[in-house]
Residue, then its C-alpha position, 0 to 999 in steps of 0.5 A: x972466653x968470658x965475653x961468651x959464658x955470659x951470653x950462653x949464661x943467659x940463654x940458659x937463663x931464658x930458656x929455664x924461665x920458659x921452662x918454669x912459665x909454661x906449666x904456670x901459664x897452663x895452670x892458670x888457664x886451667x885456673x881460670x876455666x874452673x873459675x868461669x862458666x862450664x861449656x855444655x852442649x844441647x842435644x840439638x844442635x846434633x839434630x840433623x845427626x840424628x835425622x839421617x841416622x848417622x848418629x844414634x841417641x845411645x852414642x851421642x854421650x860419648x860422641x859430644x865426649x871424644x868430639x867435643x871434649x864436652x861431659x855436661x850435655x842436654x837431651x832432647x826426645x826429638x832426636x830419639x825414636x817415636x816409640x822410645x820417647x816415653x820407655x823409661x827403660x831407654x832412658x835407664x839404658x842412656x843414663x848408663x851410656x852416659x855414665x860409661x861415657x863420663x858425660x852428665x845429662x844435666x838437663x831435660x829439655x820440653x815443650x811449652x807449658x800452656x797458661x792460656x786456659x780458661x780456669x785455674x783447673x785447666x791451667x793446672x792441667x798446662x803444667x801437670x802435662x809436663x810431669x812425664x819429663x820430669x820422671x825422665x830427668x830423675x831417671x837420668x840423674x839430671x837437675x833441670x826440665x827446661x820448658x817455654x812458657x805458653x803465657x796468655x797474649x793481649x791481657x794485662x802483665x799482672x794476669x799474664x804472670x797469675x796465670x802462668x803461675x797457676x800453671x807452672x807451681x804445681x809442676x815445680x812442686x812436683x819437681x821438687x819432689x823428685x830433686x829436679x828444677x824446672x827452667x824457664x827459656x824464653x819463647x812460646x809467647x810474646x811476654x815470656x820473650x820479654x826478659x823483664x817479664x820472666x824475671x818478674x815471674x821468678x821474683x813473684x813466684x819464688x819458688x826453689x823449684x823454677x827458675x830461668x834460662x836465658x837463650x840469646x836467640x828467643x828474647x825480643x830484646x837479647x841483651x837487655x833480656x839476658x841482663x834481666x833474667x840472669x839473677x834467676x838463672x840456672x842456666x844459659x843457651x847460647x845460640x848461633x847461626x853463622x860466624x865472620x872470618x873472625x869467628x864472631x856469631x853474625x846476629x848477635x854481639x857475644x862480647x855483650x852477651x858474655x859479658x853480662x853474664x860474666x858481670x853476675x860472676x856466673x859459674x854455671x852452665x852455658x850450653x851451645x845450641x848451634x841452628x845454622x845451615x852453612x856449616x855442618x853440625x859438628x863444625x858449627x858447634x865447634x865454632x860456638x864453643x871457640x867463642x864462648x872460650x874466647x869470652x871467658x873472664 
């Protein structure tokens, strides 16, 4: 009799230490996304969605919600209807379903702020165009307007930075005003793909009210460009467009990618823009967003 209690002494021993590891084990897991960076995702990546009109805008926070299980989420007026664009009511009515929802629009996503005019009052004028989104992002509760910077091309660096700034602070001026941020991505021209130039562009400016938005698909130089821009962001894009057998994006390294961002123990928001063709929307955004929970610190 004693050569078997000993055995089934430890069987019992083993299972209740399993019993015991398994909610620590999910604790710290829980842990250690709180710890890191919060998955978001852009509107856009839903965009064919939305063209076939199998997903209407006023559903998409809960929809990004129950398919998902993301609450921070972006908006972007190209899936919405021409004549909703500008009606603020639309925008109270999806601020509500957002809500209902248990989603956050954390930001706003615009065009390319133009400082490419010829005067200081023209390149003012780049960035007053922006002002609308704005007043959509207040409406909507949302922290950030994201723009591209439309900088002039052929000149030198120091002029390219003074005239986008000419153009970019009294529009984060007038952001400031409303609780709002404006984030730059890179695109739109050759120096605001630069990294080290938008990082310097936010060094110089050093205004509360406009800082960067690294995006993995729109930098000349992705890796270098994330690792310069990431002391001034706010907020980060991770694009994909296709995926190995093994999950891995095919264009870019994430592992370089992550890691630097995971380097600068950023917390904040890394928002999936999915622009691939083979797999469908939800699919492809399902696979980014198993990526980036692979890469957490």
């Amino acid at each position: 009799m004693k050569t078997n209690i000993r055995p089934l002494n430890n069987i019992f021993a083993l299972c209740l230490s399993f019993s015991v590891l398994l909610p620590a084990t999910a604790a710290a897991h829980e842990k250690k996304k709180q710890e890191s960076y919060t998955i978001g995702l852009s509107m856009y990546s839903l965009r064919h969605l939305f063209k076939d009109g199998s997903l209407k805008p006023l559903d998409y926070p809960a929809f990004a919600k129950k398919t998902f299980g993301i609450t921070e989420i972006d908006i972007w007026d190209g899936g919405f209807p021409q004549d909703k664009r500008n009606d603020l009511e639309f925008y109270k009515e999806l601020k509500k379903k957002s809500d209902a929802a248990g989603t956050n629009i954390f930001l706003v996503m615009a065009g390319a702020v133009d400082a490419t005019g010829e005067t200081a009052e023209e390149r003012k004028k780049g960035g007053d165009a922006h002002r609308k989104y704005v007043d959509h992002a207040a409406i909507l509760g949302s922290k950030f307007v994201r723009v591209f910077l439309k900088a002039p091309e052929g000149g030198k660096r120091k002029v390219a930075i003074d005239n986008s700034i000419e153009a970019l602070k009294p529009l984060a001026d007038y952001a400031k005003s409303k609780g709002v941020m404006i984030v730059i991505e890179p695109g739109a021209s050759t120096w605001a793909r630069n990294g080290h130039f938008l990082a310097a562009l936010a060094r110089i400016m050093d205004h509360p009210a406009c800082r960067l938005m690294p995006d993995f698909g729109k930098l000349a130089d992705p890796y270098c460009g994330t690792v310069a821009m990431m002391p001034y962001s706010e907020s980060v894009s991770a694009k994909s467009w296709s995926f190995d057998e093994k999950g891995d994006e095919k264009s870019l390294s994430y592992f370089r990618l992550i890691r630097s961002i995971n380097d600068v123990e950023y917390k904040k928001i890394i928002s999936i823009e999915y622009e691939g063709e083979k797999m469908g929307p939800v699919e492809g955004v399902k696979a980014t967003q198993k990526l980036l929970e692979k890469h957490r610190p």
